[in-house]
C-alpha positions in Angstrom: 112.4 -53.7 -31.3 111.9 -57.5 -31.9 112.0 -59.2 -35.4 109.3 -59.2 -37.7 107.7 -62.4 -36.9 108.0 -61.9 -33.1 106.1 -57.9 -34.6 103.5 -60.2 -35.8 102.8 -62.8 -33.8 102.3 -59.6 -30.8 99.6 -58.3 -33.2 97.7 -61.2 -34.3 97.7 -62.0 -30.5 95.9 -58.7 -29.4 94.3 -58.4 -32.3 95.3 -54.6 -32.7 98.1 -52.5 -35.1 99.3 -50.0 -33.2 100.7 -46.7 -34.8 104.5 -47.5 -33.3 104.0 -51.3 -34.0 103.0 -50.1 -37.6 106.6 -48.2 -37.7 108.6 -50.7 -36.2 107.8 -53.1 -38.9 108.0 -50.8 -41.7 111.5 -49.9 -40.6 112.3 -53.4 -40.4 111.3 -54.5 -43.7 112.5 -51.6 -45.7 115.9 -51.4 -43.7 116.9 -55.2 -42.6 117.9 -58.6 -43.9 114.9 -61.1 -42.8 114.3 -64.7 -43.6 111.8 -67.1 -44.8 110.2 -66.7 -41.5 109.7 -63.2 -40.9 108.5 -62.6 -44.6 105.9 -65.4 -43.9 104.7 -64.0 -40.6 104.5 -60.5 -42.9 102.1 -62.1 -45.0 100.2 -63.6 -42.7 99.5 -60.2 -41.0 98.9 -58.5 -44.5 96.2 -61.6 -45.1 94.6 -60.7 -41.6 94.5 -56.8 -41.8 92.7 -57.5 -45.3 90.2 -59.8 -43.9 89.7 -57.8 -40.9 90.9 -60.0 -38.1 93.0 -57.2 -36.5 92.0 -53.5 -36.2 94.5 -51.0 -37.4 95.3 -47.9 -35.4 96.5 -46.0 -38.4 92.8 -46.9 -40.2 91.1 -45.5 -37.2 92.4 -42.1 -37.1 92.1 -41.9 -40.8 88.5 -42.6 -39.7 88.3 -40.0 -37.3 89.4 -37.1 -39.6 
């Protein structure tokens, strides 16, 4: 498991969420110390999910159902 910024800058490259992507970052945010950095590069990826620059794996099996 990377850091959150190295998490982000993965996704905003492929332009896709995955479901253990998705994980890995919630366990780091909820259960690690992070900097400036990583909580910018969080943002960032919150910003592009709600504009719809990356597509969510999570969103698409909620679709599915």
């Amino acid at each position: 498991m990377g850091t959150i910024s190295q998490l982000v800058k993965q996704v905003l490259r492929t332009g896709y969420l995955t479901l253990e992507v998705e994980e890995q970052l919630r366990r780091l945010v909820q259960c690690t110390k992070y900097g400036r950095e990583d909580f910018d590069a969080f943002v960032k990826l919150q910003l592009a999910a709600k504009a719809g620059k990356i597509r969510q794996e999570s969103r698409e099996c909620l679709a599915r159902e």
